[in-house]
N, C-alpha and C positions, 0 to 999 in steps of 0.2 A: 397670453403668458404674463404672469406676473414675477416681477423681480425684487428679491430685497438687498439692500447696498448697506444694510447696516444690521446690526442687532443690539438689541436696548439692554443694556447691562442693569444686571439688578443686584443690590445690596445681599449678601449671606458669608454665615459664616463659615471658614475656611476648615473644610475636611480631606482626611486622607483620599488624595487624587483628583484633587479640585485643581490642582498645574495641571495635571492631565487633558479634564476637559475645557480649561481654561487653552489652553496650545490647540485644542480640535475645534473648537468655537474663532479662535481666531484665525485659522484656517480655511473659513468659508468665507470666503472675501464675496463672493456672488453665489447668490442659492434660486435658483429656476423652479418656479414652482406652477406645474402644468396647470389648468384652468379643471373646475369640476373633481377635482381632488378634497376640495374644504366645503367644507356644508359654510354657510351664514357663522356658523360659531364658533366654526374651525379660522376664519380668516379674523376673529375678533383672538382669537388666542394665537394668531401670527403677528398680528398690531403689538400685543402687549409680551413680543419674546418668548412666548409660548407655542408649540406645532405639535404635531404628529403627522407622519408620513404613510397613508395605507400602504400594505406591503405590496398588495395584488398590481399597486400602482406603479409600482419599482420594478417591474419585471426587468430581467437581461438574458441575454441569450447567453447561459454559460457556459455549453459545445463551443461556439464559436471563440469568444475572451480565453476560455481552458485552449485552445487551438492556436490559437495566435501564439501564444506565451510559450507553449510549449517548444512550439518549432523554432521561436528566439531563442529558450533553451540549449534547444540538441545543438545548433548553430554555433551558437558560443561555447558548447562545452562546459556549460557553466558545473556539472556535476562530474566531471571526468578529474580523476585524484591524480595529483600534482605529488609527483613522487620524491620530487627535489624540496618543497616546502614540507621538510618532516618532523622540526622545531617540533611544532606544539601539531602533533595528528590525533584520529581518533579511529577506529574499526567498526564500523557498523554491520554487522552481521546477522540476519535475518533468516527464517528457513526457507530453503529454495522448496517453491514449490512440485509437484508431483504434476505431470502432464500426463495421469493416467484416467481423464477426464476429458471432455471436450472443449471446458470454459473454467473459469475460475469461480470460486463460489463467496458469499457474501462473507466469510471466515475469514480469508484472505486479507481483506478489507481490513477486519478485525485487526489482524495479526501486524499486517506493515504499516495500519496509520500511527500507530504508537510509537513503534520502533523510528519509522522517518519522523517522527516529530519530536522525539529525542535527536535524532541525526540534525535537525535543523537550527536547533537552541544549540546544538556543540558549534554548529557552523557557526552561527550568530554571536557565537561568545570569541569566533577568531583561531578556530582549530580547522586543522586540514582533513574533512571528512572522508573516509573511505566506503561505500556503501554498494558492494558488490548486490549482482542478482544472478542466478542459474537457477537450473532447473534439475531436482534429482528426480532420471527420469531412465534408470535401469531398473528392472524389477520386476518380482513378479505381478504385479500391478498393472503394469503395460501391459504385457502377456495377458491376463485374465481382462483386460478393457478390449484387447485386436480380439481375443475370444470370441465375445458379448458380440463385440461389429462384425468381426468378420473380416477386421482391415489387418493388413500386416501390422505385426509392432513397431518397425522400423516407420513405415508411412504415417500410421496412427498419431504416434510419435511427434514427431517434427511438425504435422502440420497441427497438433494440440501445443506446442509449444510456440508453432509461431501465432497462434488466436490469442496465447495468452502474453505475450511478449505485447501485442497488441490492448491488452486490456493495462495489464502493469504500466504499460507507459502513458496512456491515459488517465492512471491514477495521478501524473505529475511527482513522484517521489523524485528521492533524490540520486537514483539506482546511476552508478556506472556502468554502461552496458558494455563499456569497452573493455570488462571485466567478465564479462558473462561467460560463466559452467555450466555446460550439458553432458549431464555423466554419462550419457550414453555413448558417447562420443569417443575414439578410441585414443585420442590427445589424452583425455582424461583417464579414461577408467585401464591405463597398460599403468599409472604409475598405483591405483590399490593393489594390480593383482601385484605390484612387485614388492608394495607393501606389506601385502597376505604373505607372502613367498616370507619375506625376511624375517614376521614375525613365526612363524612355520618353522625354520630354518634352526630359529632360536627355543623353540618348543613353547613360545608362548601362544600359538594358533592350536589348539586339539579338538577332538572330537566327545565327548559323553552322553550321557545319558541323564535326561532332567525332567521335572515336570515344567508342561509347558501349556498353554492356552491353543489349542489345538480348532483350528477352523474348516470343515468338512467343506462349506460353498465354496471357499477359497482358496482350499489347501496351502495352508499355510500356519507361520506362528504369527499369535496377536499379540498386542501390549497390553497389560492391564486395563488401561482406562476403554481399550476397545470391548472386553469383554464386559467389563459392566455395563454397556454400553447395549451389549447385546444380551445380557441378563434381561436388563429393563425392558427392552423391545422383542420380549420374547413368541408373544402373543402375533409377529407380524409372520409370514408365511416366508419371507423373502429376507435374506441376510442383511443387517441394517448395515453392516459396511459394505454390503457388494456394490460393484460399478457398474 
């Protein structure tokens, strides 16, 4: 193993972010540098304050590092909203996903790194983040997935909700689970129907007659963007939003 105890400062001139790396440079008080990593020319450009590090060289085991940290995490409660520090809060709300699938899909991904990386700059700037997670998971969706399987809706259900409870929190976001909505659930879903009921009541619940994007596989209404969706894919045999 070779060690370096110092690095050769070189004369330049001063650009936007040069304190930057000037604070990460001085930061390396000891740098380890494995043996067979530098060719002959590579250690001639670590003499003279120069390196490159192959990546394949750096490997880590990032299961285990992501694992660790996490369960420091959940332990500490480090994401659970402090209801009493409400000074300066913020709401982070994200759409709960549909456990009318077995796994979560790479979309997912898509969808909550954004939103938590907004969530973590509001943390970062000193605000009390809120970042609830559920799952809406009444519907005919469920029903048309226990279909397909075979499995009850209710069984289907819950244990597609607890695989992906399992992936989400693998993600490391910043989800309060102590927060967590499963509309299936009858805590949840007796306060819509009292909802429905009141707006009913009031006459702004009714019934007519509309056109609609009408789905024969799935009996059901689509959204727009599903139908185009299904314009485009029309040539496939098989419903491109079926489950």
């Amino acid at each position: 193993m070779r060690v370096i105890t110092s690095i050769p400062k070189r004369k330049r001139r001063s650009f936007p972010g040069t304190e930057v790396r000037k604070s990460f440079i001085s930061s390396l008080k000891r740098i380890t540098i494995p043996p067979k990593i530098y060719c002959s020319k590579d250690r001639k450009n670590v003499k003279k304050g120069r390196w490159r590090i192959r990546e394949e060289e750096l490997s880590m085991d990032m299961k285990s590092v992501e694992a660790k940290w996490q369960q420091k995490w959940e332990k500490e409660k480090l994401y659970t909203f402090n209801k009493k520090n409400i000074d300066k809060k913020f709401y982070c709300l994200e759409m709960f996903s549909y456990p009318s699938a077995s796994k979560l899909h790479l979309g997912h991904w898509y969808n909550y790194g954004l939103t938590d990386s907004f969530a973590r700059y509001k943390k970062m700037k000193g605000y009390e983040v809120f970042e609830p997670m559920g799952f809406d998971a009444f519907g005919l969706p469920a029903e048309n997935y226990a279909i397909k399987t075979g499995v009850h809706p209710e069984d289907s259900t819950l244990q597609n909700i607890a695989t992906m409870e399992k992936q989400l929190k693998n993600m490391g976001a910043m989800f309060d689970w102590s927060a967590e909505i499963k509309t299936c659930m009858p805590d949840y879903y007796k306060w819509t129907q009292w909802l429905f009921l009141k707006l009913y009541e009031n006459g702004l619940a009714y019934r007519k007659e509309a056109p609609v994007n009408w789905c024969p596989s799935c009996n059901t209404v689509l959204a727009w963007g599903v139908r185009v969706q299904e314009l485009r894919m029309k040539r496939r045999k098989e419903c491109p939003h079926e489950l």
